[in-house]
C-alpha positions as CSV (number, residue, x, y, z in Angstrom):
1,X,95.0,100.2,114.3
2,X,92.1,102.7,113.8
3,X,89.6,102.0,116.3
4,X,85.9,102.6,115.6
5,X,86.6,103.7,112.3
6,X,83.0,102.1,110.7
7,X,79.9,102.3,111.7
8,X,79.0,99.0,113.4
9,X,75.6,98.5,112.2
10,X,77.3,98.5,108.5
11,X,79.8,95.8,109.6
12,X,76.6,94.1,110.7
13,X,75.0,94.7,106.9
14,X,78.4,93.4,105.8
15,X,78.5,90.5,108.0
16,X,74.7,89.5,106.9
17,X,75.5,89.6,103.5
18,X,78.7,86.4,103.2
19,X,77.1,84.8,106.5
20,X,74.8,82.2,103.9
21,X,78.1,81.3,101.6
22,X,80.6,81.0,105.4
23,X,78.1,78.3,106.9
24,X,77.3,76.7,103.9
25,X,81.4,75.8,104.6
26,X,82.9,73.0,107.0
27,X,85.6,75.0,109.3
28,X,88.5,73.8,107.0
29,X,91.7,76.0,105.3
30,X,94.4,73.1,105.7
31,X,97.5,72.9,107.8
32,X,98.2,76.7,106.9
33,X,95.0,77.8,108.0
34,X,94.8,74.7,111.4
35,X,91.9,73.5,110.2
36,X,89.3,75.9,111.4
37,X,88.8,78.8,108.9
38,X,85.8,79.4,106.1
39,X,86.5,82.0,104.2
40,X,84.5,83.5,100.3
41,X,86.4,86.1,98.1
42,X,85.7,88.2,95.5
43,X,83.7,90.8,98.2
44,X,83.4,93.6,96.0
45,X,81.5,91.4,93.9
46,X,78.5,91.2,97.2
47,X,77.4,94.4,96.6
48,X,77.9,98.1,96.9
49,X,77.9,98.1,100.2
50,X,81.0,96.7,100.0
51,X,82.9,99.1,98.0
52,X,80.8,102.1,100.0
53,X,82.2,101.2,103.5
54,X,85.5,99.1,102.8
55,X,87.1,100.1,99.2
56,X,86.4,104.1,99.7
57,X,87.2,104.5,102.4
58,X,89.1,108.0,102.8
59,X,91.1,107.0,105.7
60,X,92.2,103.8,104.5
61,X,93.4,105.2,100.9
62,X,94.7,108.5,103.0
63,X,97.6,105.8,104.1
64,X,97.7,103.9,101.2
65,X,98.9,106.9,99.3
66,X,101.1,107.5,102.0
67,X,102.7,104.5,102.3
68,X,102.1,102.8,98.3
69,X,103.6,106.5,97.1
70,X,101.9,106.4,93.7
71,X,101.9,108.8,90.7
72,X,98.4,108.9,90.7
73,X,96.8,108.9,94.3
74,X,93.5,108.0,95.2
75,X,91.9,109.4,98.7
76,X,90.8,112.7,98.1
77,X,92.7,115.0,100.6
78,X,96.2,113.8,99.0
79,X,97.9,116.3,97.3
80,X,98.2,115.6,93.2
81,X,101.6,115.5,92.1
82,X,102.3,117.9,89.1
83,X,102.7,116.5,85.7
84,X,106.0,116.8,84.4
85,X,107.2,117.5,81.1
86,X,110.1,115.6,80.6
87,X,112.6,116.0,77.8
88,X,114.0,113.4,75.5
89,X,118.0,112.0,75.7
90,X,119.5,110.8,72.8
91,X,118.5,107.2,73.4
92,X,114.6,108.8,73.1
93,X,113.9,107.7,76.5
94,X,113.0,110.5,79.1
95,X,116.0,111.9,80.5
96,X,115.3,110.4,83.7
97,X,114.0,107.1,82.8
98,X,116.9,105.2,84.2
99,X,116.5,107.3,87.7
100,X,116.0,105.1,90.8
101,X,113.3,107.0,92.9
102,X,113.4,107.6,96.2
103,X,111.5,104.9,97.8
104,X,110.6,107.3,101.0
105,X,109.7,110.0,98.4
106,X,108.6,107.9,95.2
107,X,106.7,107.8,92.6
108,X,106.9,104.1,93.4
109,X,104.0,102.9,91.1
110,X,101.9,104.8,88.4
111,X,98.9,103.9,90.9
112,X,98.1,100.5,93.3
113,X,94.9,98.4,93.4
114,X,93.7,95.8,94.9
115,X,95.2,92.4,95.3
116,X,93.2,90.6,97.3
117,X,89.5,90.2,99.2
118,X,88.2,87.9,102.0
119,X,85.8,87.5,104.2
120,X,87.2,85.1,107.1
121,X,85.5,83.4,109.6
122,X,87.7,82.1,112.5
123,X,86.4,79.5,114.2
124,X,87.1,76.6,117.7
125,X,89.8,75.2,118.0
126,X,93.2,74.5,116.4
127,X,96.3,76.5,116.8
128,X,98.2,79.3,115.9
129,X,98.7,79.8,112.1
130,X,102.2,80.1,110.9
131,X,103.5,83.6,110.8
132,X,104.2,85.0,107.4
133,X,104.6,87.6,105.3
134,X,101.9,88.5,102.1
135,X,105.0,89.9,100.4
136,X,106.6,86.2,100.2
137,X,103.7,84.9,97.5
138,X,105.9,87.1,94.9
139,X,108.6,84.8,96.1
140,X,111.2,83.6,94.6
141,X,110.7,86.4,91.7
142,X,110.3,89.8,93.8
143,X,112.9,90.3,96.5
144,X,112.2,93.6,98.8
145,X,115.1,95.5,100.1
146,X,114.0,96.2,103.7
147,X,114.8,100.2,102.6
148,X,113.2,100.0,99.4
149,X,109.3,100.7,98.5
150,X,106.6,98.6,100.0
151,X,105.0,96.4,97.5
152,X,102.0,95.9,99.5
153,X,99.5,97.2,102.5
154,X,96.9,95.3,104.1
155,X,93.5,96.0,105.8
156,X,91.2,94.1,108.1
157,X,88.3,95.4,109.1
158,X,86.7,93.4,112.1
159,X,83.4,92.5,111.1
160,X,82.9,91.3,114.7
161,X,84.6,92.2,117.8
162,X,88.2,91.1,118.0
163,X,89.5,89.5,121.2
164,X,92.1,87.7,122.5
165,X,90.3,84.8,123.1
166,X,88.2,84.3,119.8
167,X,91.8,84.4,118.0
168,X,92.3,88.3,117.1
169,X,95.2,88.3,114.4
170,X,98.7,88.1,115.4
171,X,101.4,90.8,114.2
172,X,105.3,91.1,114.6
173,X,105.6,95.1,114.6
174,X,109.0,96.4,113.4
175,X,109.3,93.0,111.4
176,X,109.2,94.9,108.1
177,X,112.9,96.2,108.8
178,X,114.5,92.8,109.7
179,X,116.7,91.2,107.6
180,X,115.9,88.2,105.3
181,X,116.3,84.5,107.5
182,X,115.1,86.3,110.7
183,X,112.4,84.2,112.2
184,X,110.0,86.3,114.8
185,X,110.0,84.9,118.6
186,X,106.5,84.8,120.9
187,X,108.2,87.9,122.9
188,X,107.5,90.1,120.0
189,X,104.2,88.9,118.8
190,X,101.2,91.6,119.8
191,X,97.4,90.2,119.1
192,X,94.8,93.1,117.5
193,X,92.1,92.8,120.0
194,X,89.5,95.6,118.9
195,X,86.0,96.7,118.8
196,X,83.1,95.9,115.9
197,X,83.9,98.3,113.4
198,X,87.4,98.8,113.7
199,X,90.5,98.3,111.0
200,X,94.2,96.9,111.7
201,X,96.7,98.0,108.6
202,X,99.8,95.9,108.1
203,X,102.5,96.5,105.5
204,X,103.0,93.0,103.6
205,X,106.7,92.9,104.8
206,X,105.1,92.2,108.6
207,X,104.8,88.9,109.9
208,X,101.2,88.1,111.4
209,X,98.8,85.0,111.3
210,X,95.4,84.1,112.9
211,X,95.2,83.4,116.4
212,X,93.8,81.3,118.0
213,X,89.5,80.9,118.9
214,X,89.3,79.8,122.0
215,X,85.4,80.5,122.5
216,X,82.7,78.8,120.8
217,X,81.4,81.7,118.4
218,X,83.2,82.4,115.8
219,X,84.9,85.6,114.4
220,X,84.4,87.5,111.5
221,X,86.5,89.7,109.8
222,X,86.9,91.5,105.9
223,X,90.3,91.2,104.9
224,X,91.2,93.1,101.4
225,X,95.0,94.4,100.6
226,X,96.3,96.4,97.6
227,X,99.5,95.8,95.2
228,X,101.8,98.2,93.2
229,X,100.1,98.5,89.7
230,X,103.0,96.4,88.1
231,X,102.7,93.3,90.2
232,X,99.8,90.5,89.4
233,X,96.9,91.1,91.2
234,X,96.6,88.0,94.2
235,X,92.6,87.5,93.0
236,X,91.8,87.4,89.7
237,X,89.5,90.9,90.2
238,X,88.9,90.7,86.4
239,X,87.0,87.6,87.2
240,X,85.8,88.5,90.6
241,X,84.6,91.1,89.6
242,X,83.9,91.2,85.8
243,X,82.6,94.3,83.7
244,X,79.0,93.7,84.2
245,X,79.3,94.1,88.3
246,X,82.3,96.7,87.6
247,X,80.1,98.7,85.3
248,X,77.6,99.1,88.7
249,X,80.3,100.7,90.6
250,X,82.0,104.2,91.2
251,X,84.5,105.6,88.8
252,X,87.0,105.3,92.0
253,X,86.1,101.5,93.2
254,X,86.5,100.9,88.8
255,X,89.8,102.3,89.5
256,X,90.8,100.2,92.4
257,X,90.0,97.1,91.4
258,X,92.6,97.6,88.1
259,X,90.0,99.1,85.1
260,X,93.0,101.5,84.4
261,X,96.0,101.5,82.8
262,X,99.3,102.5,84.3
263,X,101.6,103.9,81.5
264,X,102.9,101.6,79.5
265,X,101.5,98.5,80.8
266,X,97.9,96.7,81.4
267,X,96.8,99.4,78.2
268,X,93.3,98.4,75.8
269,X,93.2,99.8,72.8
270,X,90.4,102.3,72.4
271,X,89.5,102.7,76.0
272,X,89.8,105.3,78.6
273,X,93.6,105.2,80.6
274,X,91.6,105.9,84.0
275,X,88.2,104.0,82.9
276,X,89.2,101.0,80.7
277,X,85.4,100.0,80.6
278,X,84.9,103.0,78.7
279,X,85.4,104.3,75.3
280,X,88.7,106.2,75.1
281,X,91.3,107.7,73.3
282,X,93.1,104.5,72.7
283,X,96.1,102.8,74.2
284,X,99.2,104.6,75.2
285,X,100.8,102.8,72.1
286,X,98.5,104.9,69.7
């Protein structure tokens, strides 16, 4: 938890701006959800605001390059790794191409991006959601060895204050080292009560889930997470957030939501690597 991290009168812009598209909603979200959630997607699509205070943020992508560990990081005060000429082996394949990498040390993606965005309103009643892990929706194809890389990190940003009793989000701490089959008891369970304007980050090996809102206000919080570059992307950002809205946005935010190729994958001919929605030198096939 970063308390206070965002200004609370931007949370309050934020909060304005997906407040018309939450109460055109009925609390619903199924069984998963207990019945008592709105929620809209695609935020980065709601304006710049948006990418200004959430998807920038330098803090936030400080720890995401900390803990993602990619070839190509993203906050500004990480340091750039150097670029490595590799030789050729005899197969033609660089000489460490079959290398596993440390997961602690990496590179364990050419870069990460974002996987998914939410704005969530909790509302009355219901109970506590089921406590799961964000990794498990790459499940049954991706298996995670508790000492290998993360695949994902988390962030939400509490658009309103967070208590205990409007349903602050639940998290299992140390969970992310437990073997697979181990189910998490109440004991361990901590809720992230916090200020207006402050972020929780969870790795998507933790198990959390929404709490329950025992007042009659609801709460509202900006959930968005980000993936290794070579798993599928959660929300569709290509559609979320097509060209024409991309176009509008930072070189950085262009970055993040996946207009960039990573190596040998996710390449358009005749485009920029970093800036796909530019005109480039080609594809890394060229």
């Amino acid at each position: 938890m970063v308390e206070n991290l965002l200004d609370p009168e931007a949370m309050d812009v934020l909060v304005a701006r997906v407040t018309p598209a939450l109460e055109e909603q009925e609390p619903g979200g199924g069984d998963f959800f207990g019945h008592r959630r709105r929620s809209v997607g695609a935020l980065f699509a709601r304006g710049s605001e948006f990418a200004e205070h959430l998807l920038l943020n330098e803090r936030v992508l400080e720890v995401m390059d900390l803990i993602l560990l990619p070839e190509r990081p993203m906050a500004a005060s990480t340091p750039r790794r150097p670029q490595r000429d590799v030789p050729l082996g005899p197969d033609g394949l660089p000489v460490d191409f079959h290398d596993q990498p440390d997961p602690l040390v990496g590179p364990n993606c050419h870069h990460y991006r974002i996987n998914a965005t939410v704005a969530m309103q909790v509302c009355h009643g219901g109970g506590n959601q089921t406590l799961h892990r964000d990794e498990w929706r790459y499940k049954p194809y991706v298996h995670r060895d508790p000492a290998g890389p993360e695949l994902s990190l988390a962030v939400m940003v509490a658009g309103t204050d967070f208590t205990e009793e409007n349903g602050a989000t639940r998290y299992v701490p140390g969970s992310n080292r437990w073997p697979a089959g181990r189910a998490p008891e109440e004991h361990e369970v901590v809720q992230a009560a916090m200020p207006k304007g402050s972020i929780v980050l969870w790795l998507g090996s933790v198990f959390h889930g929404l709490g329950i809102n025992r007042t009659d206000t609801p709460r509202t919080g900006f959930i968005y997470s980000f993936a290794l570059d070579h798993l599928a992307q959660e929300e569709n950002q290509f559609l979320s957030v097509p060209p024409e809205i991309a176009e509008t946005l930072p070189a950085r935010a262009q970055q993040l939501l996946g207009y960039r190729m990573s190596g040998t994958i996710n390449f358009v001919a005749g485009r920029d690597k970093d800036f796909v929605l530019r005109p480039g030198a080609g594809s890394v096939l060229d």
